[in-house]
C-alpha positions, 0 to 999 in steps of 0.5 A: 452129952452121952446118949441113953441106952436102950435095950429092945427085946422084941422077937418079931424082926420086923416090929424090932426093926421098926421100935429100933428105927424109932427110937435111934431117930429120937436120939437113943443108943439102941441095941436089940436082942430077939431072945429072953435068955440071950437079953438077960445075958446082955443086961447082965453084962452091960449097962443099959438106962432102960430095958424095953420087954416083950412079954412072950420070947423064946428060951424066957419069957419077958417077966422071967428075965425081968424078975431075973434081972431083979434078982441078980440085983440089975438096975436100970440107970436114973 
């Protein structure tokens, strides 16, 4: 069974560390990025099931790289 992926954007290390902890213990592939450009760079280049925003990042705010995501046509998985 292939594991479902996850993309954490949070830029706080230490609530990162503890989402990403979490998470990977319930079974998720996590990858983390601390910054709003650096995320959507990733989520444009990689395919994730699901992108977990924080709402103020530096570089891009989450609802910019949400509606960024959107507009470059990136959907996350069923």
């Amino acid at each position: 069974m292939t594991r479902r992926r996850i993309l954490l954007v949070e830029d706080e290390p230490g609530l990162r560390r503890t989402l990403k902890d979490l998470l990977a213990s319930s079974g998720y592939a996590v990858e983390t990025s601390g910054d709003g450009a650096d995320a959507q760079d990733r989520a444009e280049r990689e395919a994730f099931d699901l992108v977990v925003l924080d709402v103020m990042l530096p570089s891009r705010s989450g609802f910019d790289v949400a509606r960024g995501l959107r507009k470059n046509g990136i959907q996350t998985s069923d």
